[in-house]
C-alpha positions in Angstrom: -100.1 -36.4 -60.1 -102.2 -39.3 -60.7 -100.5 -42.2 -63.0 -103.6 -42.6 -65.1 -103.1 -39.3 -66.2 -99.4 -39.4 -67.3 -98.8 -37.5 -70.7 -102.7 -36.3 -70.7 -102.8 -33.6 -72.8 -99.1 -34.1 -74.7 -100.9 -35.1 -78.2 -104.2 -33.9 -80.4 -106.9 -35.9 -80.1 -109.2 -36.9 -77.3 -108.6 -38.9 -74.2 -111.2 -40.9 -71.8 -111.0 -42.5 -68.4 -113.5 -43.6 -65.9 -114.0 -43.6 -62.3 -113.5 -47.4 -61.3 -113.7 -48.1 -57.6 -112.9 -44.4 -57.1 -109.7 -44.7 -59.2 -109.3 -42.9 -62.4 -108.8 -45.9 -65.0 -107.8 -45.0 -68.6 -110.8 -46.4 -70.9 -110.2 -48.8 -74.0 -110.0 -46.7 -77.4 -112.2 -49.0 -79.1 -115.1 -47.8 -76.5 -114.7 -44.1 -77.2 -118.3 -42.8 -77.9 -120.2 -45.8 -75.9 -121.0 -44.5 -72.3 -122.4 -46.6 -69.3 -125.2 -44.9 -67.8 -124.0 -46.4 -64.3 -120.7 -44.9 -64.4 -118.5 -41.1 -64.5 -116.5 -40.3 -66.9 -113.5 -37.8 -67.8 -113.1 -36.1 -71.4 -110.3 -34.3 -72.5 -109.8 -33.5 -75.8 -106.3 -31.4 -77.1 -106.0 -29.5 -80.1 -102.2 -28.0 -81.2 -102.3 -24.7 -82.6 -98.8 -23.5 -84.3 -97.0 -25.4 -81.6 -99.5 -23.9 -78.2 -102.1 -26.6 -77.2 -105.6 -25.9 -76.2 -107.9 -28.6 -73.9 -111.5 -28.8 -73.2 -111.8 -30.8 -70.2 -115.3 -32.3 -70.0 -116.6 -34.6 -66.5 -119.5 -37.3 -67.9 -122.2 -38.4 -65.5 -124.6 -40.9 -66.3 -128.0 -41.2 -65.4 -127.4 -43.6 -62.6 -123.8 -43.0 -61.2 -123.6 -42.6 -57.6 -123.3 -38.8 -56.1 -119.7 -40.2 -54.8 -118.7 -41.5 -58.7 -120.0 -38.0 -59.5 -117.9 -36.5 -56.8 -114.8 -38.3 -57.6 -114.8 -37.6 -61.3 -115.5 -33.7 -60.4 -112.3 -33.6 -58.1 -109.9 -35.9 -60.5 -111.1 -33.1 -63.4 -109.5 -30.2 -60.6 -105.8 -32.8 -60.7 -106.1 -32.9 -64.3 -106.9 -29.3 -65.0 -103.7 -28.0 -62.7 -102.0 -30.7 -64.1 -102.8 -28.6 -67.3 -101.7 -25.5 -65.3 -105.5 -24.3 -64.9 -105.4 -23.6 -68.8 -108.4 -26.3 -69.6 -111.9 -25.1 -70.5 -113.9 -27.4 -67.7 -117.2 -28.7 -68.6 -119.7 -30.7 -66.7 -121.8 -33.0 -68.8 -124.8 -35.0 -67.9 -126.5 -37.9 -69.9 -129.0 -36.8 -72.4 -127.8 -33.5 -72.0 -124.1 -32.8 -73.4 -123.5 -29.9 -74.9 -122.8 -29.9 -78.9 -119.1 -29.5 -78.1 -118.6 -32.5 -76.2 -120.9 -34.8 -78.8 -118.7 -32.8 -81.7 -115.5 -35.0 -80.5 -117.5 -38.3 -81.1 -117.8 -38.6 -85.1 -119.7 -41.8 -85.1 -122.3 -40.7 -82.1 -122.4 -40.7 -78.2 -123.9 -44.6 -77.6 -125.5 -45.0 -74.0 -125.3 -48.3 -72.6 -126.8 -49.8 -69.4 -124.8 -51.3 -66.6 -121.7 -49.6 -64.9 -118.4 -50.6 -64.1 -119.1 -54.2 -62.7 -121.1 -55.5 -65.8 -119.6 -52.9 -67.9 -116.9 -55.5 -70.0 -117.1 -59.0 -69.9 -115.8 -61.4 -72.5 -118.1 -62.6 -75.0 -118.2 -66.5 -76.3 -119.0 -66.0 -80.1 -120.7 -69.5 -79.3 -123.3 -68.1 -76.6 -126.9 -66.8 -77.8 -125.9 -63.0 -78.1 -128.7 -61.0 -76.0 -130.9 -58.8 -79.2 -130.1 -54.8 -77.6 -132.7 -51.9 -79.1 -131.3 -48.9 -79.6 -133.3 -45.5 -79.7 -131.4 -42.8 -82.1 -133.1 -39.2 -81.1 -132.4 -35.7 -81.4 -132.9 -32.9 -84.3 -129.4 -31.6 -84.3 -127.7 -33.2 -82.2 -128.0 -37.2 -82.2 -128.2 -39.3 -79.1 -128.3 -43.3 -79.0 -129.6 -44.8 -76.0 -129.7 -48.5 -74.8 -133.9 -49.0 -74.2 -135.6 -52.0 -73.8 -136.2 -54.8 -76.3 -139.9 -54.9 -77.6 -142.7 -52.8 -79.7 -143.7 -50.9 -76.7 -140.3 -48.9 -77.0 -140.7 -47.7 -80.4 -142.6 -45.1 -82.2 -142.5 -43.5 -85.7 -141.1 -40.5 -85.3 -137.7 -41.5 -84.6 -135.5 -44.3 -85.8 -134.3 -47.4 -83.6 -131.2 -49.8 -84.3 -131.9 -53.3 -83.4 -128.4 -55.3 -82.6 -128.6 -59.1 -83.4 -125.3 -59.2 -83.6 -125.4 -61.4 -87.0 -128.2 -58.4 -88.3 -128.3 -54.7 -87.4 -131.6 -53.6 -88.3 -131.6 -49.9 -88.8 -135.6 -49.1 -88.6 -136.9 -45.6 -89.6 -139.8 -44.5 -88.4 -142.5 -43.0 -91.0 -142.3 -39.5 -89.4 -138.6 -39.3 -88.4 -136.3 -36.7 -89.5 -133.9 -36.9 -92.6 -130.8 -36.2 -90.3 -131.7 -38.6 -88.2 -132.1 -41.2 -90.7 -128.5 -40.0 -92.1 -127.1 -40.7 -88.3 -129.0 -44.1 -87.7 -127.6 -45.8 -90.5 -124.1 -44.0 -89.3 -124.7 -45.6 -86.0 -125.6 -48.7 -87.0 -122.3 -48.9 -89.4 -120.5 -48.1 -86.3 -121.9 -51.3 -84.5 -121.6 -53.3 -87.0 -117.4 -52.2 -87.1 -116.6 -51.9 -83.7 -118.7 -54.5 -82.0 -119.0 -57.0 -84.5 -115.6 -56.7 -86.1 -117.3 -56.1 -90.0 -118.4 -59.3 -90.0 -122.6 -58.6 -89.1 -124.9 -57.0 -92.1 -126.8 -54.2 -91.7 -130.5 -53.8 -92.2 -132.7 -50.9 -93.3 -136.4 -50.9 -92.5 -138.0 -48.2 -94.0 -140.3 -47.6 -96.9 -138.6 -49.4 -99.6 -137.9 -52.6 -97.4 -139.7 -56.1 -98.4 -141.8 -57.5 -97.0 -139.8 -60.6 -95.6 -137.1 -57.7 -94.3 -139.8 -56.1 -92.3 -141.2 -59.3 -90.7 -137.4 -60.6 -89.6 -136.9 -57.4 -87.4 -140.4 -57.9 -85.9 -139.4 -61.4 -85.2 -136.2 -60.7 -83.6 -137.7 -57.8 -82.0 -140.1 -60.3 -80.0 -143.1 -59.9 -82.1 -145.3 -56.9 -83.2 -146.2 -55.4 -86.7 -145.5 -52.2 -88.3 -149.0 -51.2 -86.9 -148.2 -51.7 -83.1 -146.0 -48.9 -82.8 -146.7 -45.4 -81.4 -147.5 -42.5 -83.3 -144.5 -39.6 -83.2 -143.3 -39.5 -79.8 -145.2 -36.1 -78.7 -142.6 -35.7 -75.4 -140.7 -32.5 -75.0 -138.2 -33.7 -72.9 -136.6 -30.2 -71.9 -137.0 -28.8 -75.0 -139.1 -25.6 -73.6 -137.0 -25.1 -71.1 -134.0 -24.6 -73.6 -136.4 -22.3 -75.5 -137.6 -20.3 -73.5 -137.9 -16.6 -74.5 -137.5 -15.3 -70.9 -134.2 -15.9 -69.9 -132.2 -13.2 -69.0 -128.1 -13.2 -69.0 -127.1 -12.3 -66.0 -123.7 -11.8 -63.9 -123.3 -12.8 -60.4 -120.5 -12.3 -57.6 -119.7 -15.0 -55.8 -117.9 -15.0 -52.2 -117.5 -16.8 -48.7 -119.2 -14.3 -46.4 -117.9 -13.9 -42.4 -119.6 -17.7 -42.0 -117.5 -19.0 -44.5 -120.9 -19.7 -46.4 -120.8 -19.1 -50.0 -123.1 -15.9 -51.4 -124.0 -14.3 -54.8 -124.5 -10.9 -55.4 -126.3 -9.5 -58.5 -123.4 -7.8 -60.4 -125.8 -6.6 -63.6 -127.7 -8.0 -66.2 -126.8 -7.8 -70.2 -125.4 -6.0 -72.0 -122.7 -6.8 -69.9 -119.1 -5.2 -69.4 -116.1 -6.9 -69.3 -114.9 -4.6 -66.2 -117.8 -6.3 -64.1 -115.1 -9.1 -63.8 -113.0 -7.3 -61.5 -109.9 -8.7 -61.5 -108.0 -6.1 -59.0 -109.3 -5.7 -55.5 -111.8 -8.6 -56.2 -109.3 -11.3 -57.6 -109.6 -13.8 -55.0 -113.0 -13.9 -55.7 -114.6 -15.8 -58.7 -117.9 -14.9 -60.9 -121.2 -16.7 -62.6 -122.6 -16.1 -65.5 -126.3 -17.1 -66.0 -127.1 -17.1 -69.5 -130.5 -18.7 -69.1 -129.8 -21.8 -71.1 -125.8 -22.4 -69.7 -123.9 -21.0 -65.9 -120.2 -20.2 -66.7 -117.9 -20.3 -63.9 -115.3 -17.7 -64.6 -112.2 -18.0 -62.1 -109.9 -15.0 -62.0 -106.1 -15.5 -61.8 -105.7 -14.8 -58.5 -108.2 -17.4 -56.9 -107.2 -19.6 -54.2 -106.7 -23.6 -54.5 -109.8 -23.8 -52.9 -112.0 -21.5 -55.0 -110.7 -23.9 -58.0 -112.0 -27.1 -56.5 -115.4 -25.9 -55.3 -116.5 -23.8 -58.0 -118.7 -26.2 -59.6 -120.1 -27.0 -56.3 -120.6 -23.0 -56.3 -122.4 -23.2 -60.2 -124.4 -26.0 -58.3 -125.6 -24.2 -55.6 -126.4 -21.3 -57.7 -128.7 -23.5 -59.6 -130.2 -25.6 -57.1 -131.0 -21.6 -55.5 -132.5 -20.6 -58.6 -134.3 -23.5 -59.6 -132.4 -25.0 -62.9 -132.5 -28.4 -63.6 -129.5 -30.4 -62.7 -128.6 -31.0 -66.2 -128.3 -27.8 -67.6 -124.5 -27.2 -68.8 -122.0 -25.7 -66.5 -118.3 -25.0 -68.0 -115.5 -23.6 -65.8 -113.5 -20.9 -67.6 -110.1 -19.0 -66.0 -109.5 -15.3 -66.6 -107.2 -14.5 -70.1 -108.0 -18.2 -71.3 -111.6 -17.5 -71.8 -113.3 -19.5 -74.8 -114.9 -17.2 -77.7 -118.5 -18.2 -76.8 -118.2 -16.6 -73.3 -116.9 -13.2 -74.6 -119.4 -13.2 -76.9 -122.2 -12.4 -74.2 -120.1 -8.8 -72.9 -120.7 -5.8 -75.0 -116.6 -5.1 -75.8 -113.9 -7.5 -74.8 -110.7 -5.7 -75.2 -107.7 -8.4 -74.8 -104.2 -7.8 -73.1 -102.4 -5.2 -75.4 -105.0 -5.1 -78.2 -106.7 -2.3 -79.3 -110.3 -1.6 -78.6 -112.7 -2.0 -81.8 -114.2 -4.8 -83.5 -110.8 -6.0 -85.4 -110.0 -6.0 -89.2 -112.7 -6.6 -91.5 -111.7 -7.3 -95.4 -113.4 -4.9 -97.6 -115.2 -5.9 -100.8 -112.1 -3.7 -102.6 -109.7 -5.7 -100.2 -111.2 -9.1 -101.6 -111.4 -8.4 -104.9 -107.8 -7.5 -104.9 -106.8 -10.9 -103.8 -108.6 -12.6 -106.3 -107.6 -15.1 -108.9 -110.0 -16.4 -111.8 -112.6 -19.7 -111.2 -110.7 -22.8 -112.9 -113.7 -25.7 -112.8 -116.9 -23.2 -111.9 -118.2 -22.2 -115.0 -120.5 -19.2 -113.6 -122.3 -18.7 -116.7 -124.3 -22.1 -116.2 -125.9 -20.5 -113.8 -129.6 -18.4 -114.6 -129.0 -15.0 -116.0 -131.5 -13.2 -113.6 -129.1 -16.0 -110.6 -125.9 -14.2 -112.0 -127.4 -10.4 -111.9 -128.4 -11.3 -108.3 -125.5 -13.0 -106.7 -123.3 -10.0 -108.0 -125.4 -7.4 -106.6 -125.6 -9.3 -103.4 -122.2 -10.9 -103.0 -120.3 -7.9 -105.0 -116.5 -8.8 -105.5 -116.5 -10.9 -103.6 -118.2 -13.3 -106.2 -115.2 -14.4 -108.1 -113.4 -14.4 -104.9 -110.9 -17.6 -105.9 -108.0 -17.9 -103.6 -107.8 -21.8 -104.0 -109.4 -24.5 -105.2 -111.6 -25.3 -102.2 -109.7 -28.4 -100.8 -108.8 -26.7 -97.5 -109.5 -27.7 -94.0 -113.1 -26.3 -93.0 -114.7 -25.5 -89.6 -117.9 -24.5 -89.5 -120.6 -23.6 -85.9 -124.1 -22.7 -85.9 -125.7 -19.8 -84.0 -127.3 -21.2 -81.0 -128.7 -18.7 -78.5 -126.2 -16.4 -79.1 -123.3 -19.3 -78.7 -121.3 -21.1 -81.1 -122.1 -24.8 -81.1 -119.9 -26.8 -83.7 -121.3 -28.8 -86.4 -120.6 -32.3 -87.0 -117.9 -33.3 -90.3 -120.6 -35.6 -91.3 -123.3 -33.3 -92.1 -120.9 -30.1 -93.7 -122.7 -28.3 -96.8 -126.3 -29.1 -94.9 -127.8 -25.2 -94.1 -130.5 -24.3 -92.5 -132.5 -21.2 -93.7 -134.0 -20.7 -90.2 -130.1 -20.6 -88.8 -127.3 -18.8 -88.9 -123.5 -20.5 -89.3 -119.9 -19.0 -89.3 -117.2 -21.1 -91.1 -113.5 -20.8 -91.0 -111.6 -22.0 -93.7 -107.9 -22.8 -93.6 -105.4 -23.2 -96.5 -102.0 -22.7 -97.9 -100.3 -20.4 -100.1 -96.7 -20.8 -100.2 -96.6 -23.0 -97.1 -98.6 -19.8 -95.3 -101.5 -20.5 -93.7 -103.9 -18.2 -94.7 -107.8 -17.8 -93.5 -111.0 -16.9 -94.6 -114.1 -16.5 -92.1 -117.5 -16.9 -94.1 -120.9 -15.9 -92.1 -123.7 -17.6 -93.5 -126.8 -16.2 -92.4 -130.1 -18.0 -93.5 -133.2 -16.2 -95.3 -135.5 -17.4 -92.3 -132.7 -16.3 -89.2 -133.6 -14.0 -86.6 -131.8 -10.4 -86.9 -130.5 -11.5 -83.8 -128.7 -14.9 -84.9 -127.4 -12.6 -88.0 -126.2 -10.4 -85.9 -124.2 -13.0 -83.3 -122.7 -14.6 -86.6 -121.1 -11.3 -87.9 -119.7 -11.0 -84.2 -118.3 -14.0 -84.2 -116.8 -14.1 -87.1 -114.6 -10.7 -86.1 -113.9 -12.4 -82.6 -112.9 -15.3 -84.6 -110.8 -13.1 -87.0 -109.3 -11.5 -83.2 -108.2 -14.9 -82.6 -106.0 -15.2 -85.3 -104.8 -11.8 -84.9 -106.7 -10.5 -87.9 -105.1 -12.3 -90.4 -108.5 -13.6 -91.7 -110.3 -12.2 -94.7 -114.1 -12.0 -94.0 -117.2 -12.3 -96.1 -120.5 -12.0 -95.3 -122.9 -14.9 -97.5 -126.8 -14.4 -97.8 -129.0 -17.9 -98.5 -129.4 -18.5 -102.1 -126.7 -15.9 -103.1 -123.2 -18.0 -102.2 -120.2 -16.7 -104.1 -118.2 -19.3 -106.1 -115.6 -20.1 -103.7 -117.9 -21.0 -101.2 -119.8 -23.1 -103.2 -116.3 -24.9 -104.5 -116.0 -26.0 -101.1 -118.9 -28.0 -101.0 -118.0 -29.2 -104.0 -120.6 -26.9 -105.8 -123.5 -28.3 -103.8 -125.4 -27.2 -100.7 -128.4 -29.1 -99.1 -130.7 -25.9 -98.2 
């Protein structure tokens, strides 16, 4: 076992160490969230459920890390994950490209910074002239920050840019950037001011309502410029068609050494898929892929060899570099009977050890209604008449459904091509009608803990979406061994207890 990672794993919470030299080097807490483009990193983050502890195990590579930091970081996640006794979900994560789980663990943003390990931390005289560092804050969902360079020419108005001057931290908005962003700018630039500056630096807004004298003190320390020098709305797509593309087809693939001791796919079937396709019997040594177009899984039955664990992600990368993907696109490594809910989700039936086949328990409106206790603070009748008439017929008994008074704990995903992506704490009660979300909700009745699953499916949400959000939510309900009651919410027509837990208010 490697020192560094002595006790990994033992508490919740998430853990970070980087690839110094070719050493595995715990990183400083006070960093978590900043990344240097020049360097690997290793995630792991632990979560304790009734006493049993679940890990996703995540390997960083920046932009400009060398294929041997790459290669060490890749074979330091193996030690770690059978540290972990092969339990650990293993994802690979590449800059500008993480998936919404990894960026999930980072509640004040992912902050890339340039340099690597050798320029990476050096002490800073408060006396010195501090270096100005531009920021660029991008992304429609999920939010970004990276390190660009200082001056007009790296700016445009359709996303927002933080501008560090260490005594200021200018928070600009661009005229055509999105409200989200603008919520996670001034989050990031809050977080600057915090951890790099200790509190002490004041932070900025340049947008509409700023003066004038505001506006001409950024452009000053930004190295000159106006307003009027900066692009229009950034027109690149990055990937973005790529990830939306309309073609992709979910495929499973075999994957074994042939009599050359070269590694070989074989087509296996495309979806719907079955959860027998993963052969587990005569095939065990053997491990699988599955393509689902936008993400490869690595699924590793129990009975694979030492060395079928270490190279599989040099398995998922030959698969892609044969098919074409870019190198980006997320890979996760997953071991048979600890398989996360977002890979089952892509077989038509996944029957569990000693479970029953069927879609689980689902809560009936009779069931709910049962269980229900009168509103305290919600006073229903100030809603519309014609509102009232409506959100009975479309939410049933489930309308006074009132277990508690809201204050529980509360998880909530988005649909995502078929796949659960977790949404950040910082922007719960904010739905979009073109999506579809599940939310679990955890309280406590007697020092129980009870559940309720609640799948919110937008107005504008494909059938599809609606249909992967009422999946989920039984798989979810599976997971807790059906002990969770589920209701099914429609845009617009949100029962009371919902709408307690957002304290009555949604942003639609």
């Amino acid at each position: 076992m490697d020192p560094a990672f002595e006790g990994a794993g033992s508490e919740e919470g998430t853990q970070i160490w980087r690839i110094e030299n070719f050493e595995v080097v715990p990183y400083p807490k006070e960093k978590y969230g900043q990344f240097y483009q020049g360097d690997a990193y290793i995630v792991l983050h632990t979560i304790d459920v009734k006493g049993t502890k679940k890990w996703d195990l995540h390997f960083w590579l920046g932009s400009q890390c060398s294929q041997d930091e790459a290669g060490a970081a890749a074979i330091k996640t193996v030690e770690l994950d059978d540290q972990l006794g092969g339990v650990p979900v293993q994802h690979r994560e590449v800059e500008g490209h993480e998936s919404s789980l990894f960026l999930a663990w980072f509640k004040k943003g992912v902050r890339y910074l340039k340099g690597g390990v050798a320029s990476g931390f050096h002490h800073v005289d408060p006396d010195e002239p501090y270096p100005a560092r531009l920021f660029h804050v991008k992304g429609r969902r999920n939010i970004r920050i990276r390190q660009v360079e200082v001056g007009v020419g790296s700016m445009n108005k359709g996303d927002c840019f933080i501008l560090d001057c260490r005594s200021e931290v200018y928070v600009y908005m661009g005229s055509a950037s999105r409200r989200m962003e603008r919520m996670k700018a001034i989050m990031a630039g809050n977080a600057i001011r915090d951890d790099d500056h200790a509190g002490k630096s004041k932070v900025i807004v340049i947008d509409e309502s700023a003066s004038s004298s505001e506006i001409e003190a950024f452009f000053e320390a930004l190295g000159g410029g106006s307003p009027d020098d900066i692009a229009d709305e950034d027109a690149a797509m990055e990937d973005a068609a790529f990830e939306r593309s309309e073609n992709n087809v979910i495929t499973l693939h075999h994957v074994f050494e042939d009599d050359n001791n070269i590694i070989q796919t074989n087509l296996i079937g495309e979806k719907p898929l079955l959860q027998s396709m993963l052969d587990s019997g005569e095939n065990q040594q053997d491990c699988f892929i599955l393509d689902t177009g936008v993400s490869v899984y690595v699924w590793i039955g129990s009975g694979s060899s030492k060395k079928e664990k270490v190279k599989s992600m040099e398995m998922a990368a030959g698969y892609m570099e044969q098919k074409g993907y870019p190198k980006w696109m997320s890979v996760q490594r997953v071991v048979e009977k600890a398989e996360p809910a977002v890979f089952k989700s892509y077989f038509k039936m996944w029957k569990e050890p000693e479970e029953t086949v069927g879609l689980g328990r689902v809560f009936t409106q009779r069931q709910i209604s049962t269980v229900s206790v009168p509103e305290v603070d919600f006073d229903v009748s100030s809603l519309h008449s014609e509102k009232r008439r409506l959100l009975r017929k479309n939410a049933g008994p489930a309308f006074g459904f009132m277990p508690d008074d809201g204050s529980g704990k509360i998880e909530i995903w988005r649909v995502e091509d078929f796949e659960l992506q977790p949404v950040d704490e910082g922007t719960h009660g904010f739905f979009f009608g073109g999506d579809s979300y599940v939310i679990k909700y955890t309280y406590e009745i007697n020092g129980q803990e009870k559940y309720i699953i609640y799948f919110w499916q937008g107005i504008a949400s494909s059938q599809d979406e609606k249909a992967s959000s009422a999946i989920h939510a039984v798989r979810l309900d599976n997971e807790l061994n059906g002990k969770a009651v589920q209701v099914r919410v429609v845009q617009g027509y949100e029962p009371a207890h919902f709408l307690r837990m957002f304290k009555g208010k949604l942003q639609l």
